[in-house]
Structure formats: structure tokens, C-alpha cells
N, C-alpha and C positions, 0 to 999 in steps of 0.2 A: 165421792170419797167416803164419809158418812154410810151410803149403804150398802158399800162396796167393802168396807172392814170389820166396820161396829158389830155387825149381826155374827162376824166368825169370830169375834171379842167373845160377845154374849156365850155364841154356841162353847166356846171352852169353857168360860166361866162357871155354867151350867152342869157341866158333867160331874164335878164337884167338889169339896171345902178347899182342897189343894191347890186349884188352879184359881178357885176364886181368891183364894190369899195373894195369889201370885199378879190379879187384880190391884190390891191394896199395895203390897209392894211397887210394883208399877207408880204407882199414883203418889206414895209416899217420894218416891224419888226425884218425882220432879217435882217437889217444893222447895224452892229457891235453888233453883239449878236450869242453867239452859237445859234445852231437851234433846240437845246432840250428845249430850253426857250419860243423858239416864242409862243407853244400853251398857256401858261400861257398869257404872254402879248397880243396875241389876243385876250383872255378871258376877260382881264382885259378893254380895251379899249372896250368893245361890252358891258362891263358893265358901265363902269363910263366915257365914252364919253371924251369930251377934259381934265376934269380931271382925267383923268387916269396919274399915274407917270410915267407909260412909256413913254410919247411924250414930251418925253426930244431932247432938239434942235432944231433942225427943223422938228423935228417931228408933230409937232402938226401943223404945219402949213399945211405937205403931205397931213395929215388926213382933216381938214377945204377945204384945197384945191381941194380934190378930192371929197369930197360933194358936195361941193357947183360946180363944173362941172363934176359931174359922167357921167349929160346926155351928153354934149358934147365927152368926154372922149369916154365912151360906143360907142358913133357912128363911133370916126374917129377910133378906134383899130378895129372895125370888119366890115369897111367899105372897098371900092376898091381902097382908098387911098393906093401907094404906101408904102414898109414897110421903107423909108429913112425918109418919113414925120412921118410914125407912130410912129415910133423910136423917132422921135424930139418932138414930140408932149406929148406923157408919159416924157419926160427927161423934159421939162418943169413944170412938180410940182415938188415944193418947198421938194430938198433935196433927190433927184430920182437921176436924172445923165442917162447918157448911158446906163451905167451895167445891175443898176437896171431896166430899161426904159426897158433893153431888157430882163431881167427876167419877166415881165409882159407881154411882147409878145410873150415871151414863153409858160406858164404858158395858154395863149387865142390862142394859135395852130400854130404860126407865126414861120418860121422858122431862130429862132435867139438863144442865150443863156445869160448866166449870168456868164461873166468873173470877177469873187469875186476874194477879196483876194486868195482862193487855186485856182483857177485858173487860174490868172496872176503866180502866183510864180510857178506852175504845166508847163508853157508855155511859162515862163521867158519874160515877156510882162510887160513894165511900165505902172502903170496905170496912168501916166499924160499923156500918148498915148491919152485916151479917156476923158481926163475932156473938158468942152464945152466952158464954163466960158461964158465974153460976149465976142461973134463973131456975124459976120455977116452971114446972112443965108447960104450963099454959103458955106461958112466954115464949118459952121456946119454941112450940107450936107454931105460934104467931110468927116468930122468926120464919120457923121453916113454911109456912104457907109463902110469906113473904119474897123469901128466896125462891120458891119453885114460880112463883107469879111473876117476877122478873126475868126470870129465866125464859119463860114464855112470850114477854115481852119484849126480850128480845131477839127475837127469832126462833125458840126452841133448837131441842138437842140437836137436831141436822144442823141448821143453816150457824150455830155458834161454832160445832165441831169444823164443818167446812170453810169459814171465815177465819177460824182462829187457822189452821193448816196453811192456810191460804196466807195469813200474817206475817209468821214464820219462815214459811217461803221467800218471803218479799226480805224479809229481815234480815235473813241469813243465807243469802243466794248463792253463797260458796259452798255453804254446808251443804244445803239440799238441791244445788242446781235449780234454784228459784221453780221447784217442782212442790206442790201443795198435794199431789198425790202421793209423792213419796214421805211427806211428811204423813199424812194421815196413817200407809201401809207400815211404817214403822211403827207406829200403836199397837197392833196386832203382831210385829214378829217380835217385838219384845216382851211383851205378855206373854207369847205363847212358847217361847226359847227358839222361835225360828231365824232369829238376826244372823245375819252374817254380814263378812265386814270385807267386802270386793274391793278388789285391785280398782284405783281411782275411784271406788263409790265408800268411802268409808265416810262411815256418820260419825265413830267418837275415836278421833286419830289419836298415836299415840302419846303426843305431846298435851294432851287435854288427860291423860291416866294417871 
């Protein structure tokens, strides 16, 4: 699953600031949101921009924020910058954190993961372990070594991306036909604007829009 998507994740992300935004978008959307929804809400925001209703909370500001420095962004994740700084440097737009910080380093080839709610409670892991808040750099450092070492710990980027797929699957066997590969290939076609939405395979039905 894992290295069957991630690397054509990467490979767009790559080409450059546009699509890596479209990375963060992604990843903003599904915070506090089942992930059979996100392709609707990415849909919606690529349509109607900051009025879209889903950038609700700090949502709209992720979105603003990652525009308006996509080109910075784009350089430091696929630069030779260490990943303690890269990790700090996504966690600084508005409404990102760690977790997510390190799902977007995921997602661009970085060997980290996304300790979400199932996977804090899968690993029994507080998640004020990794909130940042305001610290001073060193701290936060610390933090982020912190979190990439558990990350690691728990199986790295592969086997958390393919276990969490796998979750999901088990969870929502209706949504995904208890298929963990379909859940992982929709990370990549909704990144990439390849979703489509087939006759009996439909991921975000209408009654969930």
C-alpha cells in the first residue's frame, strides 16, 4: 500500500509549490473528520476557495497560510534541512501541530508518520506528549526529536501508513469494502485530483455533502 502510493504522493508533491499545497490541504482536511469525507471537502475548497464552509476554525487560516508561503514551505520539506527543523517548520501553520506536521512529511517521502487519534489510542500515547504551544526553540526540538523517535518506534512511515489503512478498512467496511488498499490509493487520488466517484464505489456519498 505504502509503496505502491506514497512515492507517486511524493512524485507530485515534488514537481512543485502548487501541488505541495495541495499536500497540506489534503492533510488539513482530515483533522476531525472521517476520511471518506475528505474528497468532498477537498473538492469543495478547490472550488470556492476561502469561502468554502469547510474551513471552519483555523482552518482557513492553514489554507491562507500555506498560499501565501507555499514557496518557502516547498523548499524547506524537500531540502537538506534536517527532518527536526522540517517537522517544526510544517507544525508552524496555523492549526497543523506535530501529528499533522508529520503526516505531511509523510505523505513528501520523509521518514515520519501521523500519530492521530487511532494511533495515539492503538499505542496508548497522550497526545499532550506532542502539543508545542509556545516554547522556546530548544523545546521544541526536543519535542520534535521526540516525536520522530516514536514514530520510529512504532514501526515507521510504512508499516503506521499500512496499519492505519488497514484500521480504517476494518472500521468502515461499508465505506471501503473492508479493502485497506483502497483506502491507502485514495490518498494519492485525492491529492492529486484524480478521485472519481463510481457507480457502487462511491467514498463520500451524497448524504454525508
Amino acid at each position: 500500500m505504502y509503496k505502491n502510493h506514497q512515492p507517486n504522493i511524493e512524485k507530485f508533491a515534488r514537481q512543485n509549490s502548487d501541488n505541495f499545497a495541495q499536500v497540506v490541504l489534503f492533510v488539513s482536511a482530515t483533522i476531525q473528520q472521517m476520511f471518506h469525507t475528505v474528497p468532498h471537502i477537498v473538492d469543495d475548497v478547490r472550488e470556492f476557495g476561502y469561502d468554502s464552509k469547510h474551513l471552519w476554525g483555523s482552518k482557513q487560516d492553514t489554507w491562507r497560510y500555506t498560499l501565501e508561503n507555499k514557496d518557502l514551505l516547498f523548499e524547506t520539506v524537500f531540502s537538506n534541512m534536517d527532518l527536526e527543523d522540517k517537522l517544526l517548520s510544517v507544525a508552524e501553520i496555523p492549526g497543523i501541530g506535530l501529528v499533522k506536521a508529520g503526516f505531511v512529511l509523510q505523505l513528501c517521502g520523509c521518514e515520519v508518520g501521523c500519530l492521530d487519534v487511532h494511533n495515539l489510542r492503538r499505542f496508548g500515547l497522550n497526545a499532550q506528549t506532542f502539543k508545542l504551544g509556545k516554547v522556546k526553540y530548544l523545546t521544541a526540538r526536543k519535542k520534535a526529536t521526540l516525536y520522530l523517535n516514536t514514530c520510529v518506534q512504532c514501526g515507521g512511515s510504512e508499516m503506521l501508513w499500512d496499519e492505519w489503512c488497514q484500521l480504517i478498512a476494518e472500521k468502515y467496511p461499508q465505506r471501503w469494502k473492508n479493502d485497506a488498499n483502497r483506502v491507502s490509493e485514495a490518498h494519492e487520488e485525492i491529492i492529486t485530483g484524480a478521485i472519481c466517484y463510481r457507480l457502487g464505489e462511491i467514498i463520500c456519498s451524497a448524504e454525508d455533502s
